[in-house]
C-alpha positions in Angstrom: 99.1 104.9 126.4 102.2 103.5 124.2 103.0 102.4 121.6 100.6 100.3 118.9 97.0 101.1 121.2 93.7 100.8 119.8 93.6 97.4 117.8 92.7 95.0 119.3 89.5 94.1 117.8 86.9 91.2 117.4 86.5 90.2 114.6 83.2 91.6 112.1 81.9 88.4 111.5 82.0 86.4 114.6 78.9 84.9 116.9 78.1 87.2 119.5 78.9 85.1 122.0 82.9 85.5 120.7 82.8 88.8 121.4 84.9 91.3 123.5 83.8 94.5 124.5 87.4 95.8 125.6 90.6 95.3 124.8 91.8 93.8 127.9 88.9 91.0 127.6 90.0 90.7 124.0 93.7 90.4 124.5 93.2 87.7 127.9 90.6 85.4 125.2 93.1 85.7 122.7 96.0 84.6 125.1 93.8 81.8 126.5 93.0 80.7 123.0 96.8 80.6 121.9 97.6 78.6 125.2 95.0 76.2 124.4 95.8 75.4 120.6 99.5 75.8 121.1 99.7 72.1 122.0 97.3 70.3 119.4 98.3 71.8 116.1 101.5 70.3 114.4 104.2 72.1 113.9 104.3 73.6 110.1 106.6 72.1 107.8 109.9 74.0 106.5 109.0 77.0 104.4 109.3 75.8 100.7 111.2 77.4 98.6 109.7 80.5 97.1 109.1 80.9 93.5 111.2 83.3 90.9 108.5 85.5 90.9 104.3 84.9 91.6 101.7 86.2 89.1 101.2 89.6 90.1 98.7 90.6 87.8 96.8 87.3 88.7 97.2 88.5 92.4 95.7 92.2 91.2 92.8 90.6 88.6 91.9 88.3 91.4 91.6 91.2 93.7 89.6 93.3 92.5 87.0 90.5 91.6 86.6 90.7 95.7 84.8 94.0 95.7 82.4 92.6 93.3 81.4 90.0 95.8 80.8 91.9 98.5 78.5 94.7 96.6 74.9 95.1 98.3 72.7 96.5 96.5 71.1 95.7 92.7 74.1 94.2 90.4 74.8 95.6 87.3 74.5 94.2 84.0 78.6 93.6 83.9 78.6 91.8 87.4 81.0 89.3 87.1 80.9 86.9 90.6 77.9 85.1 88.9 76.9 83.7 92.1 76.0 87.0 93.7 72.6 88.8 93.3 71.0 91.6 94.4 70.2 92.3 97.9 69.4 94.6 100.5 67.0 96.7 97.9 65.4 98.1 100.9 68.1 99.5 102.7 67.1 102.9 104.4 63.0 102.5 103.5 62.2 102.7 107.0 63.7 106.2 107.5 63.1 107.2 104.5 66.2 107.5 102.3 68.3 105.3 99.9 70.3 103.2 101.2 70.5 100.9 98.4 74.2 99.8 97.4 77.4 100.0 99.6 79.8 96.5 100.6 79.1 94.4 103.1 82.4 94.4 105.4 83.1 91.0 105.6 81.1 87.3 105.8 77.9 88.9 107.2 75.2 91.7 105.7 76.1 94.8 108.1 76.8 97.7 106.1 79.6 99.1 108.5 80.4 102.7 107.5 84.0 103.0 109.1 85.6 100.2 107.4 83.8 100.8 104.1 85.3 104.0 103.9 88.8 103.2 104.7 88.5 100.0 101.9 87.4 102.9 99.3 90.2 105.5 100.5 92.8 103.0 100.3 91.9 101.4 96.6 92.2 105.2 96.1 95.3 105.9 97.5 96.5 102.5 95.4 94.9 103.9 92.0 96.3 107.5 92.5 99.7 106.1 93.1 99.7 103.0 91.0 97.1 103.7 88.0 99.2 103.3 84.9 100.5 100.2 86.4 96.6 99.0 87.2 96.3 100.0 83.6 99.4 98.2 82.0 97.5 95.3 83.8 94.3 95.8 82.2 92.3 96.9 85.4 92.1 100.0 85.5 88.3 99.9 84.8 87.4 97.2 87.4 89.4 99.7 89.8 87.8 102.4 89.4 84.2 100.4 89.7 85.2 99.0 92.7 86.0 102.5 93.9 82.9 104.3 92.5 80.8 101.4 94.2 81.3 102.3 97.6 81.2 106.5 96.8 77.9 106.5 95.2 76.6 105.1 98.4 78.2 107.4 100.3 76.6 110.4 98.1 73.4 108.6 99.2 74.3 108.4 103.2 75.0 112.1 102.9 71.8 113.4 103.3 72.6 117.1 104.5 75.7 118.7 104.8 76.2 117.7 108.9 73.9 114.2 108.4 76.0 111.0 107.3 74.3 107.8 107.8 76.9 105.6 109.7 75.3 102.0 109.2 72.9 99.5 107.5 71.5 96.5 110.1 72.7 95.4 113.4 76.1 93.2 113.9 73.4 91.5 117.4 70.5 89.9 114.7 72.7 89.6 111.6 75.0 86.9 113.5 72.1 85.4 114.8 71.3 84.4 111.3 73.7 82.9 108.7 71.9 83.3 105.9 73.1 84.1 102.0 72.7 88.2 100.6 69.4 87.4 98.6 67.4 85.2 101.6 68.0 88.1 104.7 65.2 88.6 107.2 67.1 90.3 109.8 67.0 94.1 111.2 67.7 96.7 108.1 67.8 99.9 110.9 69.4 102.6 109.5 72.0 104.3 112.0 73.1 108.3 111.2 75.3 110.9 112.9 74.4 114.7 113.2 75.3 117.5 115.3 73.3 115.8 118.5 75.3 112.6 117.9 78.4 113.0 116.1 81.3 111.2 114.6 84.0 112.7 114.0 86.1 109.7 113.1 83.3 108.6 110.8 83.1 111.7 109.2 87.0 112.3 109.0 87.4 109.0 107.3 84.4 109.1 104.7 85.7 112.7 103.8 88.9 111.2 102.8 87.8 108.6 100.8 85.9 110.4 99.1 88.8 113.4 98.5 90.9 110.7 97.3 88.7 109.1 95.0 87.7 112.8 93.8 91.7 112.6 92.7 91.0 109.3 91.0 88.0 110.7 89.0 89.5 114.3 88.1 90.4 113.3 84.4 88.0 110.8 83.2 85.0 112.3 85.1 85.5 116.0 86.4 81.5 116.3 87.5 81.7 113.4 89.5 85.3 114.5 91.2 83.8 117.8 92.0 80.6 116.6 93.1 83.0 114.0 95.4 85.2 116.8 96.7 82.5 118.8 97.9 80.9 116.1 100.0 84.5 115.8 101.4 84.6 119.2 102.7 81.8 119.4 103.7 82.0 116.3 106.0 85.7 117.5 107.2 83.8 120.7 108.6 81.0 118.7 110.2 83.0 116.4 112.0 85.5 119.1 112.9 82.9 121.3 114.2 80.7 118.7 116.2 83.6 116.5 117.3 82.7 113.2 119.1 83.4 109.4 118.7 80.8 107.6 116.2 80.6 104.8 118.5 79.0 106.4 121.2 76.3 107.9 118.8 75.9 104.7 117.2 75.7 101.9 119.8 75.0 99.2 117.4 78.5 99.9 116.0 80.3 99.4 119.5 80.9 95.8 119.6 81.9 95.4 116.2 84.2 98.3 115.4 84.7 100.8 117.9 86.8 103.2 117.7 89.7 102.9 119.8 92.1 105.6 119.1 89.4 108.1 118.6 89.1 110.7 116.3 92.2 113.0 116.1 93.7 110.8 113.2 91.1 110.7 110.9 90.7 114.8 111.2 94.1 114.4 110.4 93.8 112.2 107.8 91.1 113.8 105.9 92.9 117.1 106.0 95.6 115.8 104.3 93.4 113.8 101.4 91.5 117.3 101.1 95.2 119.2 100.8 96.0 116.7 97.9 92.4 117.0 96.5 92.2 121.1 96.4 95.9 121.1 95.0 95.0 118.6 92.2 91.7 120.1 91.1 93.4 123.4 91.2 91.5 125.4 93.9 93.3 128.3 94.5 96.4 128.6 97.1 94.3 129.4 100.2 91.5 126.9 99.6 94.2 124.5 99.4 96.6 125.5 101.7 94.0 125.9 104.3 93.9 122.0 104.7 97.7 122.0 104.9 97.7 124.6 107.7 95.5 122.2 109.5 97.4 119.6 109.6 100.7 121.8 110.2 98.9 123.4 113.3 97.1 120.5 114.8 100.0 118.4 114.0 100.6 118.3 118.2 97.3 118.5 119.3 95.7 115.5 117.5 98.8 113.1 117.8 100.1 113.5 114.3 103.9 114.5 115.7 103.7 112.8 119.0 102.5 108.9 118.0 104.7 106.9 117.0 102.8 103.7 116.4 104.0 100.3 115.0 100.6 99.6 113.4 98.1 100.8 110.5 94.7 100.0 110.1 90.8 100.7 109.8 90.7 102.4 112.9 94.4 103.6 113.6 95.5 106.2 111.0 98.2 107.7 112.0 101.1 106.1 110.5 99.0 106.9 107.0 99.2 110.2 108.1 102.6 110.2 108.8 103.7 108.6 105.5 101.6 111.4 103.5 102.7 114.1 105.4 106.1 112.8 104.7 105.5 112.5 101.0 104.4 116.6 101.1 107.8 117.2 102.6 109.7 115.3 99.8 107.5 117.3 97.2 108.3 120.6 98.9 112.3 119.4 98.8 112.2 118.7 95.5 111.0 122.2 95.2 114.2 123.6 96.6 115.3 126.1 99.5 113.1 129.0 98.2 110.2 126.9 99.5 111.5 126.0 102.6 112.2 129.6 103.9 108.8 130.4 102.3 107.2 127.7 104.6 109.6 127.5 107.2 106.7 126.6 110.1 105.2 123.7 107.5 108.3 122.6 106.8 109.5 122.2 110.4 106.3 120.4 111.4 106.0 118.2 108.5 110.4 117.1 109.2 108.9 115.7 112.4 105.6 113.6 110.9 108.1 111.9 108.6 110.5 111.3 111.6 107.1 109.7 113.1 106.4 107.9 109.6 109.9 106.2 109.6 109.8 105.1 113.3 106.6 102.6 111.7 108.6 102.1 108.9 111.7 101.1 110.9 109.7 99.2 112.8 108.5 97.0 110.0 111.9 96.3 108.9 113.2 94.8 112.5 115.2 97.9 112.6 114.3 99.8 115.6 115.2 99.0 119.0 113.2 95.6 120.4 111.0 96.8 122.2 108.9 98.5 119.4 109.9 96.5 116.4 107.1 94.4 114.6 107.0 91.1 116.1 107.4 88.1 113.2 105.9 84.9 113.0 109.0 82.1 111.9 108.3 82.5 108.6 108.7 86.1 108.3 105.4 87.3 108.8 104.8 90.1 110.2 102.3 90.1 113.6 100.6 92.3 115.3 97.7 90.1 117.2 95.7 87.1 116.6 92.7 88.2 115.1 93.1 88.8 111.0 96.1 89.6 111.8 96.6 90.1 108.1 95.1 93.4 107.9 98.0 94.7 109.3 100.3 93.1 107.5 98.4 94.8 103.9 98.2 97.7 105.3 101.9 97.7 106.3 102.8 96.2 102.8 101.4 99.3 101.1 102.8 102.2 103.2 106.6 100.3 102.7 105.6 100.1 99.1 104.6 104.0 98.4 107.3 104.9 100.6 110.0 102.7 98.8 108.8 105.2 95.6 109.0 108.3 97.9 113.0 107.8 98.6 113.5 106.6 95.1 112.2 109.8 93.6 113.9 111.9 96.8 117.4 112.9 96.8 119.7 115.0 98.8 121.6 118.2 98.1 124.6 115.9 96.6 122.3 114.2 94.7 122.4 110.6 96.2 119.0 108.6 96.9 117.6 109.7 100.1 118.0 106.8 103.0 115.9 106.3 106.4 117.9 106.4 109.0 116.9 103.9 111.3 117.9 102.9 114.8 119.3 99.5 113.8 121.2 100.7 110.2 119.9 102.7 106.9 117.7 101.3 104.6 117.1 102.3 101.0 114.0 101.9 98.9 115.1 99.1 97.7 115.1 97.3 101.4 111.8 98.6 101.6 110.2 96.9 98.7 111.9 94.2 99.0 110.7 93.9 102.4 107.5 94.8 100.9 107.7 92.2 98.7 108.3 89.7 101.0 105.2 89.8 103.0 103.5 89.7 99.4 104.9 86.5 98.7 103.9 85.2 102.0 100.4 85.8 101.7 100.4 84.3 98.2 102.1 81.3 99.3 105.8 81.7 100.1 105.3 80.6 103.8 105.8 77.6 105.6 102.3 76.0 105.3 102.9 76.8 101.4 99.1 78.2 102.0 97.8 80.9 100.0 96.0 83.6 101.7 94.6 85.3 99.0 91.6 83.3 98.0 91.5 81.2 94.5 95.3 82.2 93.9 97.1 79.1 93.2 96.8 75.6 93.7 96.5 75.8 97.5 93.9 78.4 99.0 91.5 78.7 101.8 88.3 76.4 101.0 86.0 77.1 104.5 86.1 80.8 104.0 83.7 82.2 107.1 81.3 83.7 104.9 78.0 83.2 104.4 76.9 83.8 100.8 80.5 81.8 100.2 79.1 79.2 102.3 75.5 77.8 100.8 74.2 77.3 97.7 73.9 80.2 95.3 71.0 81.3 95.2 71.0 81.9 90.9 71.0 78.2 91.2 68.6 77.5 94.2 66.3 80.3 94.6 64.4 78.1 97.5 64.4 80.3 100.6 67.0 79.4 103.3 65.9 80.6 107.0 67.7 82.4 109.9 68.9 79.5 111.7 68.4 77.4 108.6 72.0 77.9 107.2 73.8 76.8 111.0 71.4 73.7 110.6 72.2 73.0 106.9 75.2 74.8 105.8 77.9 76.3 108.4 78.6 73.3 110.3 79.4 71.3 106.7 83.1 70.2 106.7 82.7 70.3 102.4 84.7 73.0 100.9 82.3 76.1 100.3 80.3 75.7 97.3 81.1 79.2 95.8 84.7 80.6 96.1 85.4 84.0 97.6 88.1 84.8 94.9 90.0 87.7 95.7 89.4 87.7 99.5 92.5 88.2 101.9 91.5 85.9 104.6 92.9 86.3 108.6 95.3 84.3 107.9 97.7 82.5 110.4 99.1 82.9 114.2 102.6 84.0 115.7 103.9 80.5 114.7 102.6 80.0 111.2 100.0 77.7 111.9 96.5 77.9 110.0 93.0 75.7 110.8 90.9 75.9 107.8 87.5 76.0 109.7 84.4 77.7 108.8 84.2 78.4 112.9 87.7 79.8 113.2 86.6 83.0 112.1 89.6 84.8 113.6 91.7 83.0 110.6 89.4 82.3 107.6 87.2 85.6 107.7 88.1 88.0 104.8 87.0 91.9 105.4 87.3 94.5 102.5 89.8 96.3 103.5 92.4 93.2 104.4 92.2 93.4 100.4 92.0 96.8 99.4 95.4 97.6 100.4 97.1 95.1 98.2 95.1 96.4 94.9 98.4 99.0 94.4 101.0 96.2 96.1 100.0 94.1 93.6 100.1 97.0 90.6 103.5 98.0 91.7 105.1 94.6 92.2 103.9 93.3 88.6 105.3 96.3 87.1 108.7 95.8 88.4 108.7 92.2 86.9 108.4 94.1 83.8 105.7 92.1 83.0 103.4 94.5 81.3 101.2 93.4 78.3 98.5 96.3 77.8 100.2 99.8 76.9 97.4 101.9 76.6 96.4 105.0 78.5 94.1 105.3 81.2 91.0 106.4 80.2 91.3 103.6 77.9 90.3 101.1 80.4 87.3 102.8 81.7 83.8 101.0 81.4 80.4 102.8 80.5 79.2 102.2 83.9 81.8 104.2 85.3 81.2 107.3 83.5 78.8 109.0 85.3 77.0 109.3 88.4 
């Protein structure tokens, strides 16, 4: 196995007949599809020249309004996508829980648990590190409800301490159908893991979204953080305990998103969020350090030191892991040399995750050797495959982001900023973030197409979203029922714009030579999943706040709605 494995995946949202069950099948389609369009789309135009600076907190507002689209469940009474209503009120009857509430993943009605929780786990990761800059913007509230959506559901899925259920409907019947939210007759079957069918990865990954967001909550809501952090651990030890892959315990799942690199990084991954969460809630030094042991002495075993991967994602964790770790190494620096001889064994282990966090980081920048270097499209994009490729290319925006603030906030024994030393030169934070930067601007329309990615952001957006509720009429304003097959009949087919706009939504976005099809069929560029978006809610934060652009000054808590109070 090499470098940047495990990715390759179909698309959420596609017909069944698009689908590839391996990555060799998916990578051979997507060559043959490349091969075949190469020749009948134009060329784009010249990139136009970028703006001074884009609207930032537009960017953020617009966001966050996303989450509110893809809720399931009943909406509350301060729902503001108006053309949304409830749905999916009997989620989990037939086995007899609650299963009301969650996101839907992308443009269909499957309640996929994998990707939900990395979307929640990385809106917390942006909050905890962004979240006076989410405030200065006057989100913080609409952060934290998007957060607090998806844990409340998983307080419901976790039924026992070593019972998680892993998924609402099936990916087979729900793409038979295109059908809005409110209308759906297709399969509701409830899918769990447990000690006879586990998931580690599933569990790993819930755990530490629901650590972080237990950081998120500690000062405006300390029940709810506690009540958070001990689902977390008690996840973490059922998923370390029973280890297995959640796609072989859940079939339904395999298809859709299966889990490629396995499980070892999200044990990883949730150790580290539950290290952060114990520290910050102020659990004493061994319940705490317990997690960091973990990670020290499985660091080899479960890939953390020995990948070094030129991709971040859903279902490939590592370089997250990496970039953490490496932040607990700065912190311990900071500390001085007492802690190093104190820690010698952490400190050693954690020196080679950030060497492993770098390698991505260099590879990002163009600034490792060829061969593993981060292909870019002509206009600066960065690539990774064919299929929303753009959730690699937020997820990679974020991780140079935090880690421009990391080296900023570093320093070394003389006193000078801390630089990576990468194969192909240095680079300081600010290369990093401006890097970081650029790849914002891309997707909000610096690029050659002058196409925004980012749905209902600027003059020139995506109007064919692949999306069903997007698609057809809302049903607030006709409540006539609209069957299975009814919507390909009536509605997908339609070359009209989509009647309701998917404002927020981080679509696919374009292939290795810039070009874009706005098609409601060419789902491997116009679907939008939750956690292409998610990663951009602290890009967004951070970038706005270096325009010194800030018009709310208050403090946190300040920005915190009623119905985010309480559980």
């Amino acid at each position: 196995m090499g470098v940047g494995r495990g990715g390759a995946m179909p698309s959420p949202s596609s017909p069944p007949s698009a689908r590839c069950s391996t990555i060799a099948v998916c990578l051979l389609l997507l060559f043959f599809l490349h091969v075949s369009s190469a020749g009948t789309t134009p060329p784009p135009s010249p990139s136009p020249a970028p703006p001074s600076a884009f609207d930032y907190r537009d960017a953020l507002s617009k966001s966050l309004l996303y989450f509110e689209t893809q809720r399931s469940g009943r909406l509350p009474y301060n729902q503001r996508v108006s053309w949304r209503d409830h749905s999916g009120l009997t989620d989990g009857l037939e086995q007899g829980v609650d299963l009301v509430g969650g996101y839907y993943d992308a443009g269909d009605h499957v309640k996929f648990g994998l990707p939900m929780a990395f979307t929640v786990t990385m809106l917390s990761w942006g909050v905890i590190e962004y979240g006076e800059q989410i405030a200065d913007a006057g989100e913080y509230g609409h952060a934290l409800e998007a957060i607090k959506w998806g844990t409340d559901y998983f307080i419901k899925a976790h039924t026992q301490p070593d019972v998680l259920w892993a998924e609402v409907g099936d990916g087979d019947t729900d793409h038979y159908c295109w059908q809005r939210p409110e209308d759906m007759t297709t399969s509701r079957q409830a899918y769990q893991i447990d000690p006879d069918h586990p998931g580690s990865d599933l569990a790993g990954e819930t755990a530490a979204a629901m650590a972080a967001a237990s950081i998120v909550f500690r000062r405006s809501n300390p029940h709810y953080s506690h009540l958070l952090l001990h689902h977390a651990q008690q996840l973490f030890e059922f998923g370390d305990k029973h280890r297995g892959k959640y796609d072989r315990s859940v079939a339904a799942a395999r298809s859709y998103y299966a889990s490629i690199s396995g499980f070892n990084d999200e044990l990883l991954w949730a150790a580290l969020w539950l290290h952060l969460a114990t520290d910050a809630a102020g659990r004493d030094a061994a319940d705490s350090g317990y997690y960091l042991e973990y990670v020290v002495r499985n660091g080899h075993a479960l890939g953390g030191t020995g990948w070094a991967i030129n991709e971040f994602s859903w279902d490939i964790k590592y370089a997250g892991v990496q970039v953490l770790a490496a932040k607990l190494l700065m912190t311990m620096m900071a500390a001085g040399g007492h802690q190093q001889k104190q820690d010698a064994a952490a400190w050693s282990t954690l020196e080679i995750y950030r060497a492993k966090a770098e390698h991505y980081l260099c590879s990002c920048l163009g600034k490792n050797t060829n061969a593993t270097n981060v292909h870019r499209t002509p206009g600066g994009l960065l690539y990774i495959r064919q299929w929303n490729n753009m959730q690699y290319v937020a997820g990679a925006t974020f991780l140079l982001t935090v880690y421009s603030d990391y080296l900023a906030r570093s320093g070394t024994s003389s006193g000078e900023r801390r630089l990576m030393r990468c194969p192909g030169g240095a680079a300081g934070h600010d290369d990093l973030l401006a890097f970081a930067r650029s790849q914002a601007d891309y997707i909000l329309g610096a690029n050659p197409v002058g196409m925004s990615y980012l749905v209902g952001f600027g003059e020139r957006y995506p109007r064919r979203v692949h999306h069903r509720g997007a698609s057809m009429v809302a049903y607030k304003e006709s409540k006539g029922f609209i069957g299975c097959t009814q919507g390909y009949d009536d509605w997908y087919g339609r070359r009209d714009d989509n009647p309701n706009v998917l404002v927020g939504a981080l679509v696919g976005g374009p292939d290795r030579e810039d070009r874009f099809r706005d098609e409601r069929g060419n789902y491997m560029q116009t679907e939008a999943c939750t956690y292409n978006t998610a990663p951009l809610v602290g890009v967004f934060a951070k970038l706005h706040a270096q325009l010194g652009i800030q018009h709310h000054h208050h403090h946190f808590e300040d920005s915190i709605p009623s119905s985010v109070a309480s559980y």
